[in-house]
C-alpha positions in Angstrom: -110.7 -104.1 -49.8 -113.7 -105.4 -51.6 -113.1 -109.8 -51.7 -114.7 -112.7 -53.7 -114.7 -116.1 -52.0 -114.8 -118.8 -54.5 -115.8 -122.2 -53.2 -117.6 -119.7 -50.5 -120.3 -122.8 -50.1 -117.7 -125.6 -48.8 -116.2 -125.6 -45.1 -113.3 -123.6 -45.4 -115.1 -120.8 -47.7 -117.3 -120.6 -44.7 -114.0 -120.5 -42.1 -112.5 -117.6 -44.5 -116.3 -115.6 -44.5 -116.2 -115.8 -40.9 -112.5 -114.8 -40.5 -113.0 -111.3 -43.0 -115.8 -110.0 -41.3 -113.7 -109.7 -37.8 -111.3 -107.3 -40.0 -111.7 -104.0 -40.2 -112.2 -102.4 -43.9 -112.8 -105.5 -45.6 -116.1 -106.5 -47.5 -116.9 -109.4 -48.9 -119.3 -108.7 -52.4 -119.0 -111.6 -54.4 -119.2 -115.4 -53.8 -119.1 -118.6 -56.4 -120.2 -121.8 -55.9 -121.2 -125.0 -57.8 -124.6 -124.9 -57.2 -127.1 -121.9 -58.5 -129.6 -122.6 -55.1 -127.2 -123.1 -52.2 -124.6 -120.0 -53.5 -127.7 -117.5 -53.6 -128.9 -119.1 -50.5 -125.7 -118.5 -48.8 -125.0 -114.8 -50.6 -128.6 -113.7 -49.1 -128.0 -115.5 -45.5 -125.1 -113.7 -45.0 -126.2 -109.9 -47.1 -123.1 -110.0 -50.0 -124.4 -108.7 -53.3 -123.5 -110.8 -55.8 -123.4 -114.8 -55.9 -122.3 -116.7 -59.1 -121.6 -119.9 -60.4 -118.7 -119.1 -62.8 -115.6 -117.6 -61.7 -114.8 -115.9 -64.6 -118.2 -113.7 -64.2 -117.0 -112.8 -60.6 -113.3 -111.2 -62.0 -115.0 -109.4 -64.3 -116.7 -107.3 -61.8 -115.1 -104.1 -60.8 -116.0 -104.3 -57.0 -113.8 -107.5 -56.4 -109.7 -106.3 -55.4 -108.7 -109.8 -54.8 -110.1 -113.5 -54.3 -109.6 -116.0 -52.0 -109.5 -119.8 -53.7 -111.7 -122.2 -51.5 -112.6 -124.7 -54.2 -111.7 -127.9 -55.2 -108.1 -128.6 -55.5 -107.7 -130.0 -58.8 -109.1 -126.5 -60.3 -106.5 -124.3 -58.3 -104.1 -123.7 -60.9 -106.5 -122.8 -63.6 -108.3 -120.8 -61.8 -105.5 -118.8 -59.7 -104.1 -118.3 -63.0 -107.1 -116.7 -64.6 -107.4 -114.2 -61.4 -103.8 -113.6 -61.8 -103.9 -112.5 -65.6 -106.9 -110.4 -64.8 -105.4 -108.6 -62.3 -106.3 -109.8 -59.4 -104.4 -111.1 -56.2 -105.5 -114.3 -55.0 -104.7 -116.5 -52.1 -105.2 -120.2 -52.7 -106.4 -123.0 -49.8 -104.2 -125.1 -49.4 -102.3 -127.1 -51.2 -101.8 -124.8 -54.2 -102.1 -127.4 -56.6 -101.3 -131.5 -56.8 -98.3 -131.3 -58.6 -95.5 -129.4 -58.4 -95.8 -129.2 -62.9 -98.9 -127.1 -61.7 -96.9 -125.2 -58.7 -94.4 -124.0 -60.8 -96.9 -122.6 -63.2 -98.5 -120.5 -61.1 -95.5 -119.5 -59.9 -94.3 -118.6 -63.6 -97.6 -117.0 -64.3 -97.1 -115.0 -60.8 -93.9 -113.4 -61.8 -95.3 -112.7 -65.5 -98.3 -110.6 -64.6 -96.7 -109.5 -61.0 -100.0 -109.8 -59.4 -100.0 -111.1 -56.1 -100.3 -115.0 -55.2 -100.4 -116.6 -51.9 -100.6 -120.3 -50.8 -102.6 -120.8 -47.8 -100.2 -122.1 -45.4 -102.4 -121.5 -42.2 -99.9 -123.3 -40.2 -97.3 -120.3 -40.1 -100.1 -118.5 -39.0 -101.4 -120.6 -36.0 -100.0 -118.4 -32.6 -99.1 -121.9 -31.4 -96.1 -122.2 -34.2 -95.4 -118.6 -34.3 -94.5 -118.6 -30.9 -92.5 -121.3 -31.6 -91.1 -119.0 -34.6 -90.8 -116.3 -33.1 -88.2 -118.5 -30.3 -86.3 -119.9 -33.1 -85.3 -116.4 -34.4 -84.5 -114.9 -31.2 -82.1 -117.7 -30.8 -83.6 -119.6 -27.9 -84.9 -122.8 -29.4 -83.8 -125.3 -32.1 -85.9 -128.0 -33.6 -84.5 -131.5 -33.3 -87.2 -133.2 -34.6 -90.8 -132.7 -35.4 -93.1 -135.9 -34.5 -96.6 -135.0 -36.5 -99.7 -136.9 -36.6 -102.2 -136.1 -39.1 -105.4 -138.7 -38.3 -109.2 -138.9 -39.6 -111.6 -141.0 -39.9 -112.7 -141.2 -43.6 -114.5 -143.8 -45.7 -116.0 -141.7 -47.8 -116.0 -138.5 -49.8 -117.4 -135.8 -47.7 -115.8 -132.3 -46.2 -115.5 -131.0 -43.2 -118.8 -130.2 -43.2 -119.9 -133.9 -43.3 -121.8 -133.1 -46.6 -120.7 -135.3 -49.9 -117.9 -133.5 -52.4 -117.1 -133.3 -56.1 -113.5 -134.0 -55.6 -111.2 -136.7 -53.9 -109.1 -135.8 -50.5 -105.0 -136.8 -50.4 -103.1 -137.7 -48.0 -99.9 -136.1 -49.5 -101.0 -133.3 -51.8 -103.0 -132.0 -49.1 -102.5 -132.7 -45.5 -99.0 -133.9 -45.5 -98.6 -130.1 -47.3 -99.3 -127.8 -44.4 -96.4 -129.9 -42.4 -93.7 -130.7 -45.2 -94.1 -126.4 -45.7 -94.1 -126.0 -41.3 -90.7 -128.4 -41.1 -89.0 -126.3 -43.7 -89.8 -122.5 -42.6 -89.1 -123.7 -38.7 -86.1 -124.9 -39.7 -85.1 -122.0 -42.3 -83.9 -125.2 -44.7 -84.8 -127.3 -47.6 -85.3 -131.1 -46.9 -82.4 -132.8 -48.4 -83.5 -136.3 -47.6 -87.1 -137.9 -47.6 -89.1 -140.7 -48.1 -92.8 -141.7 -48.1 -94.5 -144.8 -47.6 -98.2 -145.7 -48.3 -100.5 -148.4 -47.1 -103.5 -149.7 -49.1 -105.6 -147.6 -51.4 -109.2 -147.5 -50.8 -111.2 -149.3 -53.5 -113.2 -147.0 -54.3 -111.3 -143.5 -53.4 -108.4 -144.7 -55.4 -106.3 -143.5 -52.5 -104.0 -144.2 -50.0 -105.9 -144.4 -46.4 -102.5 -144.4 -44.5 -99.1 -142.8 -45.3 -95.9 -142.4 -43.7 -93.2 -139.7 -44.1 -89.8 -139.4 -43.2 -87.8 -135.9 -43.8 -84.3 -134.1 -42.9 -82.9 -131.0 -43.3 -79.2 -130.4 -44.0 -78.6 -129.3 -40.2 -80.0 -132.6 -38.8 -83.1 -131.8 -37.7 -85.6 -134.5 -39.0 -89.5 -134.4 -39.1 -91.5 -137.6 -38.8 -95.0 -137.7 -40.7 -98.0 -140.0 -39.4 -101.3 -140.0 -41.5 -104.2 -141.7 -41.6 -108.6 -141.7 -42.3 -108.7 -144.8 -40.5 -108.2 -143.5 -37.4 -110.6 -143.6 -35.2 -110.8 -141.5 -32.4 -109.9 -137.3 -32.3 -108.9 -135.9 -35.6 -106.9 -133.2 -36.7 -103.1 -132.8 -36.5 -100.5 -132.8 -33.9 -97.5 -131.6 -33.3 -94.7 -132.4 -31.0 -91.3 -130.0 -31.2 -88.5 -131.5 -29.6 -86.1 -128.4 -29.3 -82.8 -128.3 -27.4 -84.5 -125.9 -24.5 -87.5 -128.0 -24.3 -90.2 -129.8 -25.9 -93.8 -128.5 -26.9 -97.2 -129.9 -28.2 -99.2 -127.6 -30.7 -102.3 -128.4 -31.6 -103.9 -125.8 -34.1 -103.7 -122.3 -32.3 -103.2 -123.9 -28.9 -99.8 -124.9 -27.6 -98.6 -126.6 -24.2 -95.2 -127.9 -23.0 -94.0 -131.2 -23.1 -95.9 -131.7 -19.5 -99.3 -130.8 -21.0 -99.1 -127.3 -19.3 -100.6 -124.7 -21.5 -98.4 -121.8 -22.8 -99.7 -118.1 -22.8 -99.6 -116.9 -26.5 -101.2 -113.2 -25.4 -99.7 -111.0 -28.0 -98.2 -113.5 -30.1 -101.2 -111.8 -32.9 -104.0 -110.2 -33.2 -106.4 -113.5 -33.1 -106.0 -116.6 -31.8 -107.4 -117.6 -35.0 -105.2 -118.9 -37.7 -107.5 -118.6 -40.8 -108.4 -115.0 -39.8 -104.6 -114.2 -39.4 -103.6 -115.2 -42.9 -106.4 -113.5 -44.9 -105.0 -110.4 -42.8 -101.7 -111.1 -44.2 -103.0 -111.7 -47.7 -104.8 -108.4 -47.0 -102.0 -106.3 -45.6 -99.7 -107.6 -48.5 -101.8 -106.5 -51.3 -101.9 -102.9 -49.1 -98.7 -102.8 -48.7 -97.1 -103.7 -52.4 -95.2 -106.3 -50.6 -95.0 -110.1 -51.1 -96.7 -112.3 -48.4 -95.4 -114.6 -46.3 -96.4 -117.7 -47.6 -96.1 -116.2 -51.2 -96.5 -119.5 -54.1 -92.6 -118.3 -54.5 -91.5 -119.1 -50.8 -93.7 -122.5 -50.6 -93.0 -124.1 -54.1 -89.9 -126.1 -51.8 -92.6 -127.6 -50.0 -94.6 -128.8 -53.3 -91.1 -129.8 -55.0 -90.7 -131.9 -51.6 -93.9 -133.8 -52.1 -93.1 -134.4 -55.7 -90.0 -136.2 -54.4 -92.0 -138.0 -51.8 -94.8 -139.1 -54.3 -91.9 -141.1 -56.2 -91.2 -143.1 -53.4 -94.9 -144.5 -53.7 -93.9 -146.3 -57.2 
């Protein structure tokens, strides 16, 4: 399986480079970027053959299978579209797109060609909430309620990295994304009732710097949302699952019980990683002829779920 990683430069290119080389079979020969000098730079640090600036000159090659979308969000949709109609499969970072207009495109696009597409919902992959899957399918646990907290520390426009970026961060479109998608494949059920508040934009970011979210499912369970970049103190996001048998913390691919005793997940995966685990799905999908978990089809709930949060805001 022969991979391009557009957006290869930015921190979660790098994350998704670092999680194909640990699988077997898989080269990476082409990378894109915005800049000329840092994608060539990067290309030759790391031995891959070809380095471009323009996506369009990477599908044209005939050593890339598939691509993996790392790049701003506001080009996903035109750009998982034009790997779609040239026949490639592609597996888009999270969220797919900022609107679900955009989501339902590429999902229109995705059963007009037939060529694979996959949103990059790490958070079914993280061995943390598949062991908490894999309990809720064997009939041992329900979810309650899900308490999240989703907290940066963000006044101005750089990545993960710490380096500046081209596009704007969101609270809803983004980060709220991996957990509205989580609460509705733990649960097996769309949210039938939400809401979303928002605190001040920033005056220059034009965006809201804290959010709060509110969700239920038809069963009962409900899911309550904290986010915020003015948090400061540890980042990243949190999850607490209060289940009828018990309650459990998850924190990325690490997982404890409600006492802060960690939880074996030995042979919940292959890795311990989550990134490295869904490019293996993507991977094994396109293999296989099958569609992925965490195909655009199976999370366009989760972006028609934001779209009904987002009108809350107005």
């Amino acid at each position: 399986m022969r991979i391009c990683v557009a957006g290869a430069y930015g921190a979660f290119g790098i994350k998704h480079l670092d999680a194909l080389s640990a699988i077997e079979g898989v080269t990476v020969t082409s990378v894109m970027g915005p800049t000329r000098e840092k994608i060539d730079k990067l290309a030759a640090d790391r031995g891959i053959g070809h380095a471009a600036t323009d996506l369009a000159e990477c599908l044209a090659r005939d050593d890339v299978d598939a691509v993996i979308l790392a790049t701003p969000t506001q080009l996903h949709a035109e750009q998982a579209i034009a790997c779609m109609k040239a026949g490639k499969p592609v597996l888009i970072e999270i969220p797919m797109a900022d609107s679900v207009a955009e989501s339902e495109e590429i999902c229109r696009v995705q059963k007009e060609t037939g060529v694979l597409a996959m949103a990059g919902q790490v958070r079914r992959y993280n061995p943390s909430h598949q062991w908490i899957k894999n309990k809720i399918a064997a009939g041992e646990l329900k979810v309650q309620q899900m308490d999240v907290q989703t907290y940066f520390f963000r006044r101005s426009n750089m990545n993960a990295k710490g380096e500046p970026r081209s596009w704007t961060d969101h609270l809803l479109w983004h980060h709220a994304c991996h957990t509205v998608d989580l609460f509705q494949y733990q649960t097996g059920e769309v949210v039938s009732e939400c809401y979303g508040l928002e605190g001040p934009h920033h005056p220059e970011l034009g965006i809201a710097m804290d959010m709060s979210i509110g969700m239920k499912v038809p069963s009962g369970a409900i899911c309550t949302l904290s986010l915020s970049f003015n948090n400061d103190g540890p980042f990243g996001t949190f999850f607490r699952y209060i289940c009828d048998n018990g309650t459990y913390l998850a924190r990325y691919d690490d997982l404890f019980d409600g006492k802060e005793q960690p939880i074996d997940l030995t042979g919940v995966a292959v890795s311990n990683n989550g990134i490295e685990l869904i490019d293996r799905e993507f991977i094994a999908a396109i293999e296989e002829g099958r569609e992925p978990n965490g195909s655009v089809h199976q999370v366009l709930d989760a972006m028609r779920t934001l779209d009904r949060i987002e009108k809350c805001f107005t």
